[in-house]
DRENKOLDO-935206 format. One line per 3 residues: number of its first residue (from 1); their letters; for each residue x, y negated, z negated of N, C-alpha, C. Coordinates in steps of 0.001 Angstrom, whole numbers, plus 524288, in hexadecimal, padded with zeros to 5 digits. Layout:
<pts>
NUM	A	X/Y/Z/X/Y/Z/X/Y/Z ~ ...
</pts>
This chain:
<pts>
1	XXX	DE361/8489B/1F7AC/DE73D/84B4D/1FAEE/DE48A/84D26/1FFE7 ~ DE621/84B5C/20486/DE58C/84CD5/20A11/DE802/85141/20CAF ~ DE5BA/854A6/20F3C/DE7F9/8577D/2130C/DE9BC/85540/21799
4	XXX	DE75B/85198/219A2/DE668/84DDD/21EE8/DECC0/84E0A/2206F ~ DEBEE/84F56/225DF/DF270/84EBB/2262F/DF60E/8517D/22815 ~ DF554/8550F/22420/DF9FE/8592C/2243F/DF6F2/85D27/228EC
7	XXX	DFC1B/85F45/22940/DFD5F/86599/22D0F/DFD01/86A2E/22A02 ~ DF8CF/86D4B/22A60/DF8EE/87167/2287E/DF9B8/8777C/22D82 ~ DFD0D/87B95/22BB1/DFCB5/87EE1/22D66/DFADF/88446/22B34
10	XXX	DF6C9/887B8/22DF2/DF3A1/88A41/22B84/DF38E/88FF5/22EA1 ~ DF6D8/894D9/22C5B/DF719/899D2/23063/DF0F2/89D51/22EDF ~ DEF5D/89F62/23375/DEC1E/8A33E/2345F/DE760/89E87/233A8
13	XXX	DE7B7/89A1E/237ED/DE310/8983B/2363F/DDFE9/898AC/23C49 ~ DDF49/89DD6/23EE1/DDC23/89D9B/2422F/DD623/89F7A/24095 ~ DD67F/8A170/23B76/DD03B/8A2A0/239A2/DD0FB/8A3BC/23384
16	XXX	DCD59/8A5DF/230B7/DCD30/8A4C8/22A79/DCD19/8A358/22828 ~ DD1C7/8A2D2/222F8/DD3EA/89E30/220DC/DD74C/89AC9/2236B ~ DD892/89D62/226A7/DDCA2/898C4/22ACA/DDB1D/89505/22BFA
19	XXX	DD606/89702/22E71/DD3AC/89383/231FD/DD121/88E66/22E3D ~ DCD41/890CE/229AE/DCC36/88EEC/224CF/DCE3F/88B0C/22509 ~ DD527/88CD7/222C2/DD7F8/88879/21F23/DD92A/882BE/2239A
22	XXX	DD9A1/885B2/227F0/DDB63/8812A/22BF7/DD7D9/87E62/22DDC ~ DD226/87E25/22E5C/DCE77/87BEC/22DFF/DCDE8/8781C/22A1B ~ DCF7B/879E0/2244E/DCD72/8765A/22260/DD2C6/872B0/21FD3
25	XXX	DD67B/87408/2215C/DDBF6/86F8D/22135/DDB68/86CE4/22548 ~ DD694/86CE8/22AEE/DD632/86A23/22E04/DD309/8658B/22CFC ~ DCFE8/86840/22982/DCAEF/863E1/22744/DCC59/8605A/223D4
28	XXX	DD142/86127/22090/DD3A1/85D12/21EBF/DD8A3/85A8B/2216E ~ DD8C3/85C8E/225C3/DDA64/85760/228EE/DE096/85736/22856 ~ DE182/85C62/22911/DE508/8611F/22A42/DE82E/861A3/23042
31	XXX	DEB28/86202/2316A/DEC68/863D3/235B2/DEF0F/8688D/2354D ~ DEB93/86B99/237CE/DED2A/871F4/23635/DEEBF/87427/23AAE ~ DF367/87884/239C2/DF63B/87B76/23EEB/DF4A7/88108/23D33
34	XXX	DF019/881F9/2409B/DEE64/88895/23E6B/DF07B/88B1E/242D0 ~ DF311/88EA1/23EBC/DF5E6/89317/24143/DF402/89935/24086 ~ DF65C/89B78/2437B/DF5CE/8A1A2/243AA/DF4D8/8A56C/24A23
37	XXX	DF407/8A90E/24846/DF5FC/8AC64/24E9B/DF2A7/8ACC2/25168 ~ DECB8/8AB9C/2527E/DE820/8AC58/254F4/DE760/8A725/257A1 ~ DEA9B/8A3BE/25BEA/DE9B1/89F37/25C7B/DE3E4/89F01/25D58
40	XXX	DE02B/8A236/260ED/DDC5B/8A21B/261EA/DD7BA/89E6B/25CE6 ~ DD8D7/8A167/259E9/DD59B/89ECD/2544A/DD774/89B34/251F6 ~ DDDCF/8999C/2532A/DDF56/895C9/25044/DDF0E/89043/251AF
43	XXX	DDCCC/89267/258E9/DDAB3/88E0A/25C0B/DD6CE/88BDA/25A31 ~ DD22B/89030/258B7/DCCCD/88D7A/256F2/DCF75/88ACF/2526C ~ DD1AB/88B6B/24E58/DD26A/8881F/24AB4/DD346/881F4/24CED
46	XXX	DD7FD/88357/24FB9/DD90F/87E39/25270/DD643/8793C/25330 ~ DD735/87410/25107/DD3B2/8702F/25301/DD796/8694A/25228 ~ DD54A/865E6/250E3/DD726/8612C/25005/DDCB5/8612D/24C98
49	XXX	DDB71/86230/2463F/DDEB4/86484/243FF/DE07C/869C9/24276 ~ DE0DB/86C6B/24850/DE1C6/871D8/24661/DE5FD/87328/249FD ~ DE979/87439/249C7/DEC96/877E5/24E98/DEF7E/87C33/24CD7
52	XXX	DED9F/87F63/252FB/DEDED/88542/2520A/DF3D3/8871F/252AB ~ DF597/88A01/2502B/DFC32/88BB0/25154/DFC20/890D3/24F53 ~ DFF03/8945C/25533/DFDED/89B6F/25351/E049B/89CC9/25141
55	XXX	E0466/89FC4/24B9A/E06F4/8A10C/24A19/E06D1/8A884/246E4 ~ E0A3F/8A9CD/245AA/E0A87/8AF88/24512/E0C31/8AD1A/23EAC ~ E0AC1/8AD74/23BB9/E0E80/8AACC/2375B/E12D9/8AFFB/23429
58	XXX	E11B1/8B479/237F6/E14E2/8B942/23602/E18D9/8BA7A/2382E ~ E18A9/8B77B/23CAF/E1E25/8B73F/23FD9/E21D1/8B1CB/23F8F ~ E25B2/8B3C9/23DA3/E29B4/8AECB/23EA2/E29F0/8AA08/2424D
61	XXX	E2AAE/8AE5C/2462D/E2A40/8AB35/24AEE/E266D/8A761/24E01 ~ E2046/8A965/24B6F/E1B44/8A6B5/24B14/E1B1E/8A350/24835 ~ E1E79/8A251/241D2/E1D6E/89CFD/240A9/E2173/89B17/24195
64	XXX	E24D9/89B2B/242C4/E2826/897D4/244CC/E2910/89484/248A9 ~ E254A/89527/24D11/E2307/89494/251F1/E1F47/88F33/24EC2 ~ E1C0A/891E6/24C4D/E1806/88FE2/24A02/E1AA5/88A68/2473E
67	XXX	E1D8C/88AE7/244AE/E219B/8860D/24215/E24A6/88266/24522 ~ E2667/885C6/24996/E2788/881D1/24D41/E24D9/87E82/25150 ~ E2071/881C8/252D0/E1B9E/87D9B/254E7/E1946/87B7A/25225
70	XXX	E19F6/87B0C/24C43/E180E/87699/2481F/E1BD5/873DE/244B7 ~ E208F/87333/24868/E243E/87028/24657/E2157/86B2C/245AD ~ E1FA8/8681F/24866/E1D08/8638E/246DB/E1B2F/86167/243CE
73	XXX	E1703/866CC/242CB/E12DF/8648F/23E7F/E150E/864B0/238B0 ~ E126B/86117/2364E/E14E4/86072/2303B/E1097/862FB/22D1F ~ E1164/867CB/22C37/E0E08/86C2E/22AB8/E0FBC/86C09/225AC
76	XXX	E0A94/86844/22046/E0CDF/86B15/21C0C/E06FF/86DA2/219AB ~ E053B/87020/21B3B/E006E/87438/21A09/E00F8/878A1/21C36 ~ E0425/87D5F/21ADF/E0340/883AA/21B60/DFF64/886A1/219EE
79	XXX	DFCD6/88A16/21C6C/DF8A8/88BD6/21892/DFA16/89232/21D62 ~ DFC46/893D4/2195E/DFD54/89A88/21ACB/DF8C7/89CC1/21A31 ~ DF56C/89CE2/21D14/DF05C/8A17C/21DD0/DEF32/8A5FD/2212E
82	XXX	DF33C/8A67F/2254E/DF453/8AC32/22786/DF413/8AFD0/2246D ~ DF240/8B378/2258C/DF1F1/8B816/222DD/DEECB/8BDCF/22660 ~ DED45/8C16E/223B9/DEC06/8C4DB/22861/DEADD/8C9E2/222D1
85	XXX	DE6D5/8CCBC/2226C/DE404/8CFCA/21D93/DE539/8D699/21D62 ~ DE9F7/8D5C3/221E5/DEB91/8DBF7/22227/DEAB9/8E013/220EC ~ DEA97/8E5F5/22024/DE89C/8EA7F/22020/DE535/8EAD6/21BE8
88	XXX	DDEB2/8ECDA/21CEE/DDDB7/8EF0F/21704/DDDF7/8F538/21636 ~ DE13F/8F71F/2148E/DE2BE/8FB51/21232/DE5DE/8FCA5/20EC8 ~ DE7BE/900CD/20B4A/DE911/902D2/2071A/DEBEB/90205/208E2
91	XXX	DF105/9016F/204AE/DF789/8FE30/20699/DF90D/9019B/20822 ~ DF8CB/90696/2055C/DFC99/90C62/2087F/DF9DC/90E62/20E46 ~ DF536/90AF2/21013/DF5B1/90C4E/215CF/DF5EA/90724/2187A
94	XXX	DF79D/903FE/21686/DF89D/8FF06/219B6/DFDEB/8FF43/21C70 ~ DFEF4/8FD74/220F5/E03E8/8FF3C/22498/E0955/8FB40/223BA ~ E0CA4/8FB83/223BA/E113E/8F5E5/222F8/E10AD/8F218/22558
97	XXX	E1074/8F3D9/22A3E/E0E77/8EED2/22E26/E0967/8EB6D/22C0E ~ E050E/8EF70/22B80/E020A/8EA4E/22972/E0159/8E810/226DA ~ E0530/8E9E0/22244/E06E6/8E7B8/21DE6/E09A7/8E2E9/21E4E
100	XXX	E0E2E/8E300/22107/E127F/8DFF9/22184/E0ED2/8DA00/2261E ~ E0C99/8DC41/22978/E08FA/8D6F6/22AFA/E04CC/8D234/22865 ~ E03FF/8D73D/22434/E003E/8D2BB/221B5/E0451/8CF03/21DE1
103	XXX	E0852/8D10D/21C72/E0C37/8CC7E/219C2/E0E8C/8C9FE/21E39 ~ E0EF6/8CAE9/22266/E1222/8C740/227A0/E0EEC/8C3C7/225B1 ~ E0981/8C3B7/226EC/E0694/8BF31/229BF/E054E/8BC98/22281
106	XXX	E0362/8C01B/21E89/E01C1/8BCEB/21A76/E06DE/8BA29/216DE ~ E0ACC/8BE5A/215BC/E0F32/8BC1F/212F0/E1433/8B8EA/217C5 ~ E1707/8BBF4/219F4/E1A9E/8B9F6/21CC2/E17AB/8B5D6/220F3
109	XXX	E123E/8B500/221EF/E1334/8B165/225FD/E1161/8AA50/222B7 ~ E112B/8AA3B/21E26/E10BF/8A6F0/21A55/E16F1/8A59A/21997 ~ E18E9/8A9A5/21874/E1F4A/8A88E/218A6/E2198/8A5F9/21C11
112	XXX	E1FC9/8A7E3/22203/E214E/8A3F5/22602/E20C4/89FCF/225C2 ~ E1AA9/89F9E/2261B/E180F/89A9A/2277B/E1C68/89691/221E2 ~ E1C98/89689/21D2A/E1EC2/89304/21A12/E235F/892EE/21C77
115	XXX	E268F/896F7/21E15/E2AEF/89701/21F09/E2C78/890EE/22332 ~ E296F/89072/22671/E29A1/88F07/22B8D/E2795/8892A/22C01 ~ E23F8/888C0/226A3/E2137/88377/2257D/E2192/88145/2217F
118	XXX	E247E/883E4/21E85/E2499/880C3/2180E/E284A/87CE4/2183B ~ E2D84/87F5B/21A8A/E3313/87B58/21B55/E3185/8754D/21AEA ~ E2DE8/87344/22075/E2C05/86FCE/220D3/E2941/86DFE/21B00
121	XXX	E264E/86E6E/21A6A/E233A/86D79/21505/E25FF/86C86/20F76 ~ E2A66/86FAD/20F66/E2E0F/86E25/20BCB/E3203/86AE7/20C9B ~ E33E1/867F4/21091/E349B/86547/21323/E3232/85FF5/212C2
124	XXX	E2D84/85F81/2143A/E29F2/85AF1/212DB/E2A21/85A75/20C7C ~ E29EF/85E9C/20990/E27DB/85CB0/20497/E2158/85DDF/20320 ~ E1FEE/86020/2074E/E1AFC/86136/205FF/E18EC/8660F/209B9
127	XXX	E13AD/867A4/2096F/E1080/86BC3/20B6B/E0F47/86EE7/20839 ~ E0979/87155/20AE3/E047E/87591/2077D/E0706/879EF/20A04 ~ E0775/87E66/20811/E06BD/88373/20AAA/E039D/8880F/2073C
130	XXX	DFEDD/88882/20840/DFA2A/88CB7/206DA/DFBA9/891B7/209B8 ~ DFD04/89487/208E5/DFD7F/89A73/2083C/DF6E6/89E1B/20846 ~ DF57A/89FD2/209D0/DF02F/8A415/20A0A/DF008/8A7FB/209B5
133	XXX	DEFD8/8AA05/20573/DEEE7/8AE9D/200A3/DEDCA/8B110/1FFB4 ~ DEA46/8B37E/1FD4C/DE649/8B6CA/1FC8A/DE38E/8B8C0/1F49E ~ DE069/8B8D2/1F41B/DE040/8BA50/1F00C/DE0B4/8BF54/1EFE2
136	XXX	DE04E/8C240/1F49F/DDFFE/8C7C7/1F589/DE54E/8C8B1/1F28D ~ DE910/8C4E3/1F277/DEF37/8C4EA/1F208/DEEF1/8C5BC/1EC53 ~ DEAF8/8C5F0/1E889/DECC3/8C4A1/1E433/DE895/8C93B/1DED4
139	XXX	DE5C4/8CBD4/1E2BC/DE0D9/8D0C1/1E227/DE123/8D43C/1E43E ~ DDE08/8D7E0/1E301/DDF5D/8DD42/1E70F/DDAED/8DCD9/1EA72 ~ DDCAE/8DDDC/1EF00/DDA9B/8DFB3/1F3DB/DDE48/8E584/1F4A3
142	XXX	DD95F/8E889/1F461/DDA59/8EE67/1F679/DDB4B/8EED4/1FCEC ~ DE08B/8F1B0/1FE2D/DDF9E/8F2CF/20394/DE15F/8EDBF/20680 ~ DE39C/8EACF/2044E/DE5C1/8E568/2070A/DEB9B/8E35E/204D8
145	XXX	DEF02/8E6A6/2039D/DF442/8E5FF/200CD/DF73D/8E39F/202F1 ~ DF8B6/8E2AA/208DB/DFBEA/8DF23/20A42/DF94B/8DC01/20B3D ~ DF390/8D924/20D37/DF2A1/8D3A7/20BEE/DF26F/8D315/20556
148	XXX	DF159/8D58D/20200/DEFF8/8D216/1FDAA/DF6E3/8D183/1FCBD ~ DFB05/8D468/1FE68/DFF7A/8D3D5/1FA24/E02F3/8CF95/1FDC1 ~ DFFAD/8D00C/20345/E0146/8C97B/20574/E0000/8C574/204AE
151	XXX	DFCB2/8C5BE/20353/DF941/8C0B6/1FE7B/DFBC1/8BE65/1F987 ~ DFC78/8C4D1/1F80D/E00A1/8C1DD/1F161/E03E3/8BEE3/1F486 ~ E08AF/8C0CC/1F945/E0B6F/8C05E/1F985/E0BDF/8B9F0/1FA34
154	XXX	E07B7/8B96D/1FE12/E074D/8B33B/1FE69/E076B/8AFB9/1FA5A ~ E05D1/8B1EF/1F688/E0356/8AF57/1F11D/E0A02/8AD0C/1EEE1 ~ E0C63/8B248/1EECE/E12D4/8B2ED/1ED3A/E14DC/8AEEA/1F01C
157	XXX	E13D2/8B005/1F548/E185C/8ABCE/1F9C9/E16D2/8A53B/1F91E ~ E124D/8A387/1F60A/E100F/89ED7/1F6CE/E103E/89D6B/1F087 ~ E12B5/89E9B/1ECF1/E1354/89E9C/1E950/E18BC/89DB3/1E7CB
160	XXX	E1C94/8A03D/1E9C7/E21BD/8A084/1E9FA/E24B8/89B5E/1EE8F ~ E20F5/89B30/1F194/E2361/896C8/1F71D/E2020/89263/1F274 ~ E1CBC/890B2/1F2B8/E1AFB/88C46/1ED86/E2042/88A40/1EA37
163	XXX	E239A/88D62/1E7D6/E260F/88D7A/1E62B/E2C64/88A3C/1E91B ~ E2BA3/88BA3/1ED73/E31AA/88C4C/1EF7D/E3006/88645/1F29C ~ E2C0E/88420/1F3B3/E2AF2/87FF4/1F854/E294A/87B56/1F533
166	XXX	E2624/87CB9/1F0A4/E23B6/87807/1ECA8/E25FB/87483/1ECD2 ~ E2AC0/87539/1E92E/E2E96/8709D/1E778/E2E6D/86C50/1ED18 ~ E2D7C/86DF0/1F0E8/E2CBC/86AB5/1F615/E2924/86786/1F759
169	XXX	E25FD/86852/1F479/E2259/866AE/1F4F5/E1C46/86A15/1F995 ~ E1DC6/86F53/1F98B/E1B31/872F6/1FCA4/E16D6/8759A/1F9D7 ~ E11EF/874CC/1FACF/E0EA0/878AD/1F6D8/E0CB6/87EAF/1F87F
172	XXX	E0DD5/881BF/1F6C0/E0B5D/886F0/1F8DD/E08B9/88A3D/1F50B ~ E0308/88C42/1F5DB/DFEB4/88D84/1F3EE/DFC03/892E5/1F624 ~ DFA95/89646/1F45B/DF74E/89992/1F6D6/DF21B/8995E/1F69E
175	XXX	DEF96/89A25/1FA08/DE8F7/89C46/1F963/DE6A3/8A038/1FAA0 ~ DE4B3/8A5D2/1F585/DE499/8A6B7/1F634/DDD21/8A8C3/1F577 ~ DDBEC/8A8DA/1FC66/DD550/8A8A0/1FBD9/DD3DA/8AF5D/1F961
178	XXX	DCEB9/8AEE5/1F78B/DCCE4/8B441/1F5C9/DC9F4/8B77F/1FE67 ~ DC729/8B90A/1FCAB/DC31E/8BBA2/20268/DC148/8B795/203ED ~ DC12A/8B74F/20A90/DBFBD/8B33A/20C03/DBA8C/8B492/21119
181	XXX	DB601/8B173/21056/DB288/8B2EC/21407/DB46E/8B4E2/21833 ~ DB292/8B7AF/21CF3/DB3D4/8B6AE/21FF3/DB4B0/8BDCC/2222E ~ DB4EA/8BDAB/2292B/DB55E/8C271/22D59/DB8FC/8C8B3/2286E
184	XXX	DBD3F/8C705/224E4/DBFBB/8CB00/22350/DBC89/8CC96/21DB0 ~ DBAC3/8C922/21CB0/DB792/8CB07/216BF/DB2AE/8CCE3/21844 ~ DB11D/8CCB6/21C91/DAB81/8CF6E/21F2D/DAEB3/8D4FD/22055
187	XXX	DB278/8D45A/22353/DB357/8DA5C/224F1/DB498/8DD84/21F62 ~ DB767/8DAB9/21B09/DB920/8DE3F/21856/DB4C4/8E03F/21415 ~ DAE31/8DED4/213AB/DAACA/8DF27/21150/DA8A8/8E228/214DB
190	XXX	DA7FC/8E2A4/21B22/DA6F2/8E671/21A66/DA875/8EC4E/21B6C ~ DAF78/8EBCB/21BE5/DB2EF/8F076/21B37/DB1CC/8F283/214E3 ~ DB25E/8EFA4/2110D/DAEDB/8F298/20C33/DAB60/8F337/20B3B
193	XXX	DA6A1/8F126/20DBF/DA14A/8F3EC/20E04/DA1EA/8F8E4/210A8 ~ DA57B/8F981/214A9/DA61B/8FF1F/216CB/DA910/90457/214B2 ~ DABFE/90161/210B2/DAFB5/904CC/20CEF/DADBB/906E1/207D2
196	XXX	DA76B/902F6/20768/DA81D/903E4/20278/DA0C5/9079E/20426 ~ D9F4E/90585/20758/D990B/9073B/207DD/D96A6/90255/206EF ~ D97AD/8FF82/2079C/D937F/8FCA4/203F7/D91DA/8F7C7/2092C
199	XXX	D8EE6/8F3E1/2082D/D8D94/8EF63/20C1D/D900F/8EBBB/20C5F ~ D916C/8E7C1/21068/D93A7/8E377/210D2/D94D0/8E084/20C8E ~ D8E34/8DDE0/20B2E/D8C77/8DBE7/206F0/D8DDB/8DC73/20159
202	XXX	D8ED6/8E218/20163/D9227/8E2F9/1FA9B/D967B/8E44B/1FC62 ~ D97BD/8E59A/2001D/D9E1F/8E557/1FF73/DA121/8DCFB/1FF52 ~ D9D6B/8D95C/20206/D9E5A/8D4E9/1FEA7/D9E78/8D3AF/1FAA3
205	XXX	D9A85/8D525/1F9C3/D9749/8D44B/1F503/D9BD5/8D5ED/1EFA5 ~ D9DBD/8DAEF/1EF1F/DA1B6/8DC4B/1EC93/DA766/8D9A9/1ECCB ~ DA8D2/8D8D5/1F067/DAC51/8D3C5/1F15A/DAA9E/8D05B/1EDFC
208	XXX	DA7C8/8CAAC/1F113/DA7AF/8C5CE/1EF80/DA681/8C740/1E946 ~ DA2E2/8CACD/1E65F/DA204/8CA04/1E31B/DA767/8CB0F/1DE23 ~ DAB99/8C99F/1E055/DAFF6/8CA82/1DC6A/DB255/8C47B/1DDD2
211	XXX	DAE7E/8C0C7/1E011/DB1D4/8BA4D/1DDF1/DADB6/8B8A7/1DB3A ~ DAF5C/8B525/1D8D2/DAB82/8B242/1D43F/DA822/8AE44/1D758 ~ DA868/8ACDA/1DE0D/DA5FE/8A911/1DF4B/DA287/8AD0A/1E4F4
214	XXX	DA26E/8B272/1E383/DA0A8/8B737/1E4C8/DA09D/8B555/1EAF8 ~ DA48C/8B4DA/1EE0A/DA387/8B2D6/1F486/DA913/8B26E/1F477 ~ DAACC/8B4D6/1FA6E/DB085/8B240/1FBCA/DB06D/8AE0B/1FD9B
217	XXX	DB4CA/8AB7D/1FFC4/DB7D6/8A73D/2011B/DB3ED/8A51A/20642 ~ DB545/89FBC/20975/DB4F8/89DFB/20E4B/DBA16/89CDD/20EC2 ~ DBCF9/89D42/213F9/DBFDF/899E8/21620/DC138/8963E/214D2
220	XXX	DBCC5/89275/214E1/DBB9E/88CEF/213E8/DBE4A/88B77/20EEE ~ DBCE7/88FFD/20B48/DBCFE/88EDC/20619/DC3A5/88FE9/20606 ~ DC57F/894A4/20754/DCB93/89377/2078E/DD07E/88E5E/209F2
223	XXX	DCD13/88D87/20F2F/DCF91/887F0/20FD1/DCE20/8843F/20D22 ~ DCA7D/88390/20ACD/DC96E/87F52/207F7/DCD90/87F62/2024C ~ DCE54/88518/20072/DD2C6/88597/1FCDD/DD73E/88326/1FD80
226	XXX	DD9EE/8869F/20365/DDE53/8831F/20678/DDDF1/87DEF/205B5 ~ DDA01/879A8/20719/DDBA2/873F5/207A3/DDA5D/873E6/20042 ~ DDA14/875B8/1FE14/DD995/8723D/1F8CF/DDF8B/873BE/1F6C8
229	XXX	DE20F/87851/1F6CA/DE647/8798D/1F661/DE97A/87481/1F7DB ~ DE8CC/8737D/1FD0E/DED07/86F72/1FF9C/DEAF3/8696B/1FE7D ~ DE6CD/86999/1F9A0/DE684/863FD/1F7DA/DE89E/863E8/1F0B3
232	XXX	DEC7F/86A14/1F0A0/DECC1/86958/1EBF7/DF2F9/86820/1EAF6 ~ DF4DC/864C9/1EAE7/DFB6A/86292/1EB7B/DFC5C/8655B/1E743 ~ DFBEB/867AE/1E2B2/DFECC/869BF/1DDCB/DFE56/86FD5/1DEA6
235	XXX	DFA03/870D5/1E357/DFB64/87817/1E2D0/E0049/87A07/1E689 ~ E039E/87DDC/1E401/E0813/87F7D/1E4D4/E09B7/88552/1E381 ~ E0AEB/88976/1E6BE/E0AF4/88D72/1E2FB/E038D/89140/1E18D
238	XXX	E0293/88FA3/1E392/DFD31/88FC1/1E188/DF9E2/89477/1E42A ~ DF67F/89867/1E409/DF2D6/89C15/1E598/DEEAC/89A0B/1E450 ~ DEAC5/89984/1E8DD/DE58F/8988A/1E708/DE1D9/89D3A/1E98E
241	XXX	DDFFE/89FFD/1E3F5/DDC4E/8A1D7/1E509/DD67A/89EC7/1E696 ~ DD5D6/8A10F/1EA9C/DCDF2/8A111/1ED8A/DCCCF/8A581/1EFA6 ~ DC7D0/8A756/1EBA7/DC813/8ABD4/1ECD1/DC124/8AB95/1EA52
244	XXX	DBF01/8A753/1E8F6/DB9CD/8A7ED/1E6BB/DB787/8AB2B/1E2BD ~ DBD96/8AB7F/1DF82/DBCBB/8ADE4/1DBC2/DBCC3/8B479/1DCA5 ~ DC002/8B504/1DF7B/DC0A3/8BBCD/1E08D/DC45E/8BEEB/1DADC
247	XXX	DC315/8C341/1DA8C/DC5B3/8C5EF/1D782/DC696/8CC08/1DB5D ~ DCC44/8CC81/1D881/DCB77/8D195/1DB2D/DC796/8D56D/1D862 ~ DC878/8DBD3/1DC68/DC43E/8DE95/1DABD/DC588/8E072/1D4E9
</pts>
């Protein structure tokens, strides 16, 4: 089974996992439309098989725009990876507003985006749509209640749409990665080295040492999840944990 070919579209892929996943649906020979609101970075992505397209996926009116300047393309690869890690604080001082944003962009703008691109796909009789998750969605994370319960939520919305698009021949899957290297897991090691007293070094150290493969994630290693996902024609409905063996605390 080949990727070669197809049109994939991929939100928030101006850096991270975005960038990750759309890189390496390029390497199999992919034609990928990375989207999201920072054209600046979504330029660097940009190359042979890459083109950049800025979208809000929390505003209506942004993907819709977005759908109509990709009327063309025969897009059957979604991969909902926008997202955004909103307030860390105790829920009773977290504010509505920033509450209600981190589900715009993690729950409702997944809603869009299918809303706006699935038609097509069910239509054809076919298309992937990967959903991006969290395991956070499914453990406790202290001090992070509206991303982790936007996480379930995804889990819920990609579970239930599986359901309603299948019979079509539509597959939809979640992935959901554990901690992932990288600029936010440095800051947040050493915001608890500062909370707790202690050094950089063991405030990792206490982390990683609760997965069984004692190290978080690469990037790499999550897109590489992504394309095996989309070489698996029978997954449907499906959550995949990667998480290197994390447990919660």
């Amino acid at each position: 089974m080949t990727l070669a070919g197809r049109t994939a579209l991929v939100t928030g892929a101006g850096n991270g996992l975005g960038r990750a996943i759309t890189l390496a649906l390029a390497g199999q020979g992919v034609r990928v439309i990375a989207a999201g609101r920072n054209r600046a970075r979504l330029d660097e992505v940009a190359g042979p098989s890459v083109v950049a397209a800025t979208v809000d996926v929390a505003d209506p009116a942004s993907v819709a725009a977005l759908a109509g300047t990709l009327g063309g393309e025969t897009i059957s690869i979604l991969i909902n990876n926008a997202g955004i890690p909103g307030p860390v604080a105790a829920l009773t001082d977290i504010e509505p507003d920033d509450w209600d944003e981190v589900f715009a962009v993690n729950v409702r703008g997944i809603y869009l985006m299918c809303r706006a691109f699935l038609p097509a796909m069910v239509a054809r009789g076919s298309g992937d749509v990967i959903n991006v998750a969290s395991v956070s969605g499914k453990r406790p994370l202290i001090r992070r209640t509206p991303y982790t319960a936007s996480k379930m939520a995804v889990i819920g919305l990609t579970r239930t749409l599986a359901y309603e698009v299948g019979p079509a021949g539509v597959s939809v899957n979640s992935l959901s990665p554990g901690p992932v290297e990288g600029p936010r897991m440095t800051r947040n090691f050493t915001l608890e080295a500062e909370r707790t007293g202690t050094t950089y070094e063991q405030a990792h150290e206490a982390f990683v040492s609760r997965a069984a493969l004692h190290r978080m994630l690469t990037e790499d290693e999550v897109a590489a999840a992504a394309i095996a996902m989309l070489h698996m024609p029978g997954l449907c409905a499906a959550d995949i944990d990667l998480s290197a063996g994390m447990v919660a605390p």
